[in-house]
N, C-alpha and C positions, 0 to 999 in steps of 0.2 A: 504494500500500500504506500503512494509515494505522498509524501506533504504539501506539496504545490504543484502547480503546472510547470515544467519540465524543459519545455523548449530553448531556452535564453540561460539555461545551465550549462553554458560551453562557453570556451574561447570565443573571441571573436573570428581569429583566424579561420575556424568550420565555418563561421557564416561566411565569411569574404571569399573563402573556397568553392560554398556552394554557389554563391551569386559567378563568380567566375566558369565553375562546371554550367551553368546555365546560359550564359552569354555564348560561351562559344560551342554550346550543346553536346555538352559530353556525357552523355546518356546510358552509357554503357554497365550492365553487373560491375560492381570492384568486389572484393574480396579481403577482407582485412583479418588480421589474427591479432590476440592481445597476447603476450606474453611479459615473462621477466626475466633479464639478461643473464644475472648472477645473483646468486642468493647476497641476504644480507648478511655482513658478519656475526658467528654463531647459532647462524640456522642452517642444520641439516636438511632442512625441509619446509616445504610449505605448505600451507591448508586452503585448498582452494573456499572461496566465501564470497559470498555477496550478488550471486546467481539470480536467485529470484528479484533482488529488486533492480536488478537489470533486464531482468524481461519485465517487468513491471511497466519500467520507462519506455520501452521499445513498443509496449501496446498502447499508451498514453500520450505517445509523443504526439503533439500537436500544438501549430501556433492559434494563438488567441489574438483578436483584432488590436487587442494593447501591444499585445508581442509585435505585430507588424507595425504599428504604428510608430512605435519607438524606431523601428528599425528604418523605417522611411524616414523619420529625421534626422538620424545618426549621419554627421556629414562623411565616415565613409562613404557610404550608399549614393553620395548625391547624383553620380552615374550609373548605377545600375539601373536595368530595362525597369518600367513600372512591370514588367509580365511574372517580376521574379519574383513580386511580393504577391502577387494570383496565385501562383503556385506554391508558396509556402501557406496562403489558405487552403490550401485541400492537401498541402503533405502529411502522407502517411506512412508508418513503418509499413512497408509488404516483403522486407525480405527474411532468409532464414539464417537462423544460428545453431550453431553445435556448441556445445559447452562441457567443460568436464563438472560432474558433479560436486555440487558442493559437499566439503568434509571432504575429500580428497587429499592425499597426500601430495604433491607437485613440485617438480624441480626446476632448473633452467633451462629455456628456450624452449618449453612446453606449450605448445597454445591453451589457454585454458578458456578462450573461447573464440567461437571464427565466427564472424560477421561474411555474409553473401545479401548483394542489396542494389539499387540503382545508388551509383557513385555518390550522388548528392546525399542521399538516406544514408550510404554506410560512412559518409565522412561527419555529418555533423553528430552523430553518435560518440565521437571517439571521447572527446571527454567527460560525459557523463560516466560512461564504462568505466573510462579507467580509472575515476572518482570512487567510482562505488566498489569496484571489484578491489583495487589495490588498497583500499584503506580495510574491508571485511578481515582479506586475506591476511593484511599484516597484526591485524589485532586477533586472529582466528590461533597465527603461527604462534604469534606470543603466547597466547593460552593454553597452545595444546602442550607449548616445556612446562610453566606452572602445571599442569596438572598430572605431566608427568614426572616432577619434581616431587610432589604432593604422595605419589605413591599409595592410590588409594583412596586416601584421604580428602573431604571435599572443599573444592576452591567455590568460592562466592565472589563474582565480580560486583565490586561497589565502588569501582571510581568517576561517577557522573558527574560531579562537582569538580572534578579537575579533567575533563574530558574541551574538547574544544569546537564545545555547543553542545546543548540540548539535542538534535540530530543525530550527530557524531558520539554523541552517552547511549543513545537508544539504539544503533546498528555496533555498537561496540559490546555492547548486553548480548545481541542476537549473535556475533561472530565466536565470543567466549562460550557461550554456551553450544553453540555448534561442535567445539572442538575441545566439549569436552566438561568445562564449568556444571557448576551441580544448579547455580541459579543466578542472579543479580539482585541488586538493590534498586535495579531504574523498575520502576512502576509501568510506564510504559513499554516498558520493551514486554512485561507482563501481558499489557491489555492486547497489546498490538500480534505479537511471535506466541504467545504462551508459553513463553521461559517463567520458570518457579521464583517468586518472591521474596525475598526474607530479608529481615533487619532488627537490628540492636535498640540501645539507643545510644543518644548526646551525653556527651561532657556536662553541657547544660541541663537538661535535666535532673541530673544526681544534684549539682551548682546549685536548681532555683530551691533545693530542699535546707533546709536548716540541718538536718537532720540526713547523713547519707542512708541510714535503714530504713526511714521513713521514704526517702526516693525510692527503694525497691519495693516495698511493700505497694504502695501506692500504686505501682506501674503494673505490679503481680495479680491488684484487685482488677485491672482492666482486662489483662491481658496474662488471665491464670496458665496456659496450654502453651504459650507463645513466648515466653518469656523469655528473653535474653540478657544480663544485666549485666553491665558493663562496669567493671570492680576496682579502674585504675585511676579512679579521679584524685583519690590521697593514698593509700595502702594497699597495696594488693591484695595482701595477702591477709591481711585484720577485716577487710571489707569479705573475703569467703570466711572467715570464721562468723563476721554476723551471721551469714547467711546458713549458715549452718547452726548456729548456735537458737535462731529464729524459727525455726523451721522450715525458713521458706524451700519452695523447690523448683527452681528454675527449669528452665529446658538446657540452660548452656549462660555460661560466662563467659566474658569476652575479655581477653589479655589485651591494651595499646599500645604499651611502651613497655621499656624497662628490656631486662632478658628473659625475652621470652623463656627460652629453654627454662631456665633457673627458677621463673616466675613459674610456668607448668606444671613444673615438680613437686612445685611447694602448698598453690592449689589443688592439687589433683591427691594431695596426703592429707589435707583440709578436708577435701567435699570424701574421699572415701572414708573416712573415719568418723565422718559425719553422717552416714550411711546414703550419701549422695552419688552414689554411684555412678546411677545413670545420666546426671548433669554433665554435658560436655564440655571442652575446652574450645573456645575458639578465640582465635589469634588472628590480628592483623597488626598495622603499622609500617607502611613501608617494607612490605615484603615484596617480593621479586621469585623468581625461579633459584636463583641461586642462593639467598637465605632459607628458603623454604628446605632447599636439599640437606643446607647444614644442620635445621632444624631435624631432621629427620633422620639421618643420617647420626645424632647424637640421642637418639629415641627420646624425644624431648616428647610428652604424653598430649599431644596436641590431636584433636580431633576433626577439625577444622580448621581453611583459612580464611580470610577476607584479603582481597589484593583488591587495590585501586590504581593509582595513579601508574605505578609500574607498568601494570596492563592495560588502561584503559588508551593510555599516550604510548604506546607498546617504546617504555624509553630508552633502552638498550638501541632502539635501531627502528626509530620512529618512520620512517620510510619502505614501500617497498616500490621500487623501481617498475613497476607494467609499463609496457609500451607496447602500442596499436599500430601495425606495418601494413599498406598493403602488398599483398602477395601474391593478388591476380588482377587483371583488369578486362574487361570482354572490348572487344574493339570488332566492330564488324561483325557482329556474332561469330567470333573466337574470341576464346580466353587464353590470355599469356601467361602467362609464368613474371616477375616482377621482382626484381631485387634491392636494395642499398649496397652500396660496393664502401661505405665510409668504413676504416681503419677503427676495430674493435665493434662497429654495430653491423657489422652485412647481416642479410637477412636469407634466408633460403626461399627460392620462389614456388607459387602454390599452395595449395588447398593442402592440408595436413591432418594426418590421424596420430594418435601418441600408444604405442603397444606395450603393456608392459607385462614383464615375464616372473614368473615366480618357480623357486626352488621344486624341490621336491617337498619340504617341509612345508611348501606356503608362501614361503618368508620371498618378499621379492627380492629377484636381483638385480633387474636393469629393465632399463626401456628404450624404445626405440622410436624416433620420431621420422616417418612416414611421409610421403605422397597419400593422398586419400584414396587414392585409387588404389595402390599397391594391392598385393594378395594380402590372404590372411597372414599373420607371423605364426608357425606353430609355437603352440604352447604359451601364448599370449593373451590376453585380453582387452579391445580397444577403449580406450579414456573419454573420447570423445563420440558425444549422440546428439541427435540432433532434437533441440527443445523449442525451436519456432520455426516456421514455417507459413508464407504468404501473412508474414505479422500476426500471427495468431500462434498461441502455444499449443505442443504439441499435446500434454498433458496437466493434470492440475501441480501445482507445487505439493512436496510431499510433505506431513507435520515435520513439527523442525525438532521435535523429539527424535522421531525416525530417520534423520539427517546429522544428530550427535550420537545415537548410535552407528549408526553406518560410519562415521569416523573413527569411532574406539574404535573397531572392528578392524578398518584400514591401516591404522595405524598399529597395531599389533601384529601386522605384516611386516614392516619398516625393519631392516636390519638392526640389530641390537645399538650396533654403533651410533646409530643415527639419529637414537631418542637420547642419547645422553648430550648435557650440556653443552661439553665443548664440541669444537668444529672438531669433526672424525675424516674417517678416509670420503669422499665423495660417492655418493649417487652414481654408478654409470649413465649416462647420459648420450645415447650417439644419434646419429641422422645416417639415413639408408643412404648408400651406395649411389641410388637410382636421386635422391635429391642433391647430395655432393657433385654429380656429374651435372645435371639441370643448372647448379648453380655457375660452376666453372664453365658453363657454355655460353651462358647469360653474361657473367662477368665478361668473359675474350668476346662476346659480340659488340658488349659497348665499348672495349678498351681498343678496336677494329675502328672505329668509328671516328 
């Protein structure tokens, strides 16, 4: 479900492209593919994300008489045909797209999604795409190492308040819990995705009480079942002997500061002796994938996490690179093959499928990036299918529960190496024979020239 009307969510450059494909009428299918070059430092891998509301957009696209309106008086425009702004009244997505599934594992130079379209449709698309797709993705990858830092253990995304925008908090809920997250704290990504709810509370709350027992009791009469109570506002660990000493019986206490690990310990011999048993432990504060491991790693008795800003600005490596090439272009009804020959970005021409091969145990071990036409690979299975068609999808979007499972699942394929923290040995990664030769035919025709 997208928030606004959609069209005038690009560059300008897509529009001065398309008013130019129109003037000198270049009419022709293009072919575009998104990918990303090179992983970001200390990721093994990536989690494809952000799928659906890209086909969201792609069926929604259209301009509104504001949308052209502005665009008529934008003094680029002041020569464009008046016929160009006719025709973005009636423009409509009708072309098709292959996508690889979201929750997907995905490495470099992978299409993870191909764009087929009339030229002007598939160019002004490009930067919504890679808005949507590369920010999911990179908050999707962030999550999938916290949770497998976590070991088990459930991660709660709650960084909306340091996310950058309201937007950008609610599709950062949906990409974390894709890949794996057990729920968030955005509300919305609740009403919207039906990702699972939950939260503590405030500093201030405990604050407006005179009395810090009296702040849990009070919150415990509202919210008997639900209760989370947050014990570090003075004393950690005096604040569980109240609560034990009280009767109260929370669902879970929440560690913010201090050491954690040492803090854990010291609760968790409080609430068991208090016959609190089953009250959990849950911890945040500036945790990350890599305190969480030490935490754990040190069997610190933590039950839970809350990670925010780490994950929500994924800040290790707040970027993930996608770039939209195109790869074909129809000219005469034929399609060419279409490269970049620039020094570190060429691109390989053509429509592409991604094969990937698994062991005998399962465990994958390489993939192969394809011509779409190519045969089948034995022993393979293709990444990319096709989810729109004549602008309309091919199928409903799947729950997004069934889309963070399908992830666990994928990602317990992933070579051992690959889910640990540091950068390991690399993902095999190669391109067919039959596209290495396309491309060096392509390159020696333009360097002929």
């Amino acid at each position: 479900m997208l928030l606004r009307s959609p069209a005038l969510a690009t560059d300008l450059y897509e529009l001065t492209m398309a008013a130019a494909y129109f003037a000198n009428h270049v009419t022709g299918n293009a072919t575009f593919e998104l990918f990303v070059r090179e992983l970001p430092r200390n990721r093994n891998y990536l989690i494809a994300a952000g799928l659906e509301q890209a086909l969201d957009y792609l069926h929604a696209l259209r301009f509104s008489a504001e949308d052209i309106d502005y665009l008529k008086r934008h003094p680029v425009f002041r020569s464009v045909p008046a016929e160009f702004f006719d025709f973005l009244q009636d423009l409509r997505f009708t072309g098709e797209v292959w996508a690889i599934a979201e929750g997907t594992p995905v490495f470099q130079n992978e299409p993870l999604l191909r764009v087929t379209a009339p030229i002007i449709e598939a160019q002004i698309v490009e930067t919504f795409l890679l808005a949507t797709i590369n920010f999911q993705t990179m908050i999707a990858s962030k999550a999938s190492r916290v949770v497998s830092a976590a070991a088990g253990r459930d991660v709660i995304e709650f960084g909306s308040r340091r996310a950058h925008g309201t937007e950008a908090a609610m599709y950062a809920a949906r990409a974390a819990y894709v890949a794996g997250c057990a729920g968030t704290s955005n509300v919305e990504a609740g009403l919207r995705f039906a990702v699972p709810t939950s939260g503590t509370i405030a500093h201030s709350w405990v604050m407006s009480f005179d009395d810090e027992l009296a702040a849990f009791r009070n919150y415990m009469q509202v919210f008997p079942y639900a209760a989370t109570l947050l014990i570090d506002t003075y004393d950690t660990v005096a604040a569980a002997r109240k609560i034990v000493a009280t009767g109260l019986r929370p669902q879970a206490v929440r560690l913010d500061s201090g050491d954690l690990g040492e803090l854990s310990r010291a609760v968790r011999q409080v609430l068991d002796e208090g016959g609190l048993q089953a009250t959990r432990i849950f911890a945040s504060g500036d945790l990350d994938e890599w305190r969480i491991a030490v935490l754990v790693a040190a069997g610190a008795p933590i039950d839970a996490f809350g990670v925010g800003t780490r994950l929500t600005t994924s800040f290790d490596e707040p970027v993930v690179g996608g770039v939209y090439k195109l790869v074909e272009l129809e000219s005469e009804h034929v399609a060419r093959g279409k490269v970049k020959t620039s020094p570190g970005k060429a691109t390989f021409p053509g429509r592409k499928q991604v094969w990937r091969r698994s062991g005998a145990s399962g465990t994958y071990v390489a993939d192969v990036i394809a011509a779409a036409d190519e045969p089948v690979l034995t022993d393979s299975e293709p990444l990319l299918s096709c989810v729109m068609r004549g602008g309309t999808r091919v199928q409903p979007a799947p729950p997004l529960a069934e889309v963070r499972e399908r992830c666990r699942v994928l990602v317990s394929k992933l070579p051992a190496a690959l889910t640990k923290l540091e950068a390991g040995v690399a993902y095999p990664v190669h391109f067919s024979d039959r596209l290495k030769a396309e491309q060096q035919k392509l390159v020696g025709a333009k360097s002929d020239r």
